[in-house]
C-alpha positions in Angstrom: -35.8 -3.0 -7.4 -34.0 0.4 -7.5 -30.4 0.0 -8.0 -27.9 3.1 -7.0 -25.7 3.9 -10.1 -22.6 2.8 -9.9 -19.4 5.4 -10.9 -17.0 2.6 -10.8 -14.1 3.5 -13.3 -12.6 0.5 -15.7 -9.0 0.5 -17.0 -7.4 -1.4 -19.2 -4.4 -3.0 -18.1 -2.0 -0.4 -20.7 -3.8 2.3 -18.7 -3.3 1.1 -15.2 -0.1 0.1 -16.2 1.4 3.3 -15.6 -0.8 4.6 -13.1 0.9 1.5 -10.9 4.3 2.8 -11.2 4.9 1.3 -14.2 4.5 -2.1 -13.4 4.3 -3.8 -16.7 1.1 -5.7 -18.6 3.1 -8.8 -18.4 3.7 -8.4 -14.6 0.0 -7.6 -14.3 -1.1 -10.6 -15.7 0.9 -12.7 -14.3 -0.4 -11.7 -11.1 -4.0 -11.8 -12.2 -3.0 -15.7 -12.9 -2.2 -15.6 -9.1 -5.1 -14.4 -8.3 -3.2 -11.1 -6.5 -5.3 -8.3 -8.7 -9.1 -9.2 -9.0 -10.5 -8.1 -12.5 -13.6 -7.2 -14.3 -13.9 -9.3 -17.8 -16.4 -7.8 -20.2 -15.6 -10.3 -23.1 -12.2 -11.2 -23.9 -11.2 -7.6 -22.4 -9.6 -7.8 -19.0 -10.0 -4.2 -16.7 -9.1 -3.1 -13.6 -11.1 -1.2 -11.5 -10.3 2.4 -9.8 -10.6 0.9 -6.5 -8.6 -2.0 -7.3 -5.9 -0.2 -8.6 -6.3 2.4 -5.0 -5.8 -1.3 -3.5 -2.8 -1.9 -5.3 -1.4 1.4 -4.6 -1.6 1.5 -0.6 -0.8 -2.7 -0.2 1.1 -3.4 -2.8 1.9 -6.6 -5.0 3.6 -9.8 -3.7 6.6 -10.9 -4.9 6.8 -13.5 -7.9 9.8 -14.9 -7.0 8.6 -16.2 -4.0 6.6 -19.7 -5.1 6.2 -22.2 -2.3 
């Protein structure tokens, strides 16, 4: 089976941290909890990937506050 190479990009959550407006880690996570940012685990290490954070970027987060 041939398998295309993949040029997905990983950041780490410092990294996309800024890159998101400067959402912080803690805000990050806590969505990731939520299950609003889907992530890429190698390990303990949590990333996000380029398109994910593109995602981010043109839908935006929901609000925390808002638990039902």
């Amino acid at each position: 089976m041939d398998r295309e190479p993949t040029s997905t990009k990983l950041h780490s959550l410092t990294d996309a941290s800024p890159e998101l407006g400067g959402t912080s880690v803690w805000t990050l996570r806590k969505h990731i909890a939520q299950g609003n940012i889907r992530v890429t685990k190698l390990g303990r290490r949590v990333f996000l990937t380029s398109e994910e954070i593109a995602r981010i970027k043109l839908e935006g987060l929901p609000s925390l506050r808002s638990r039902k």
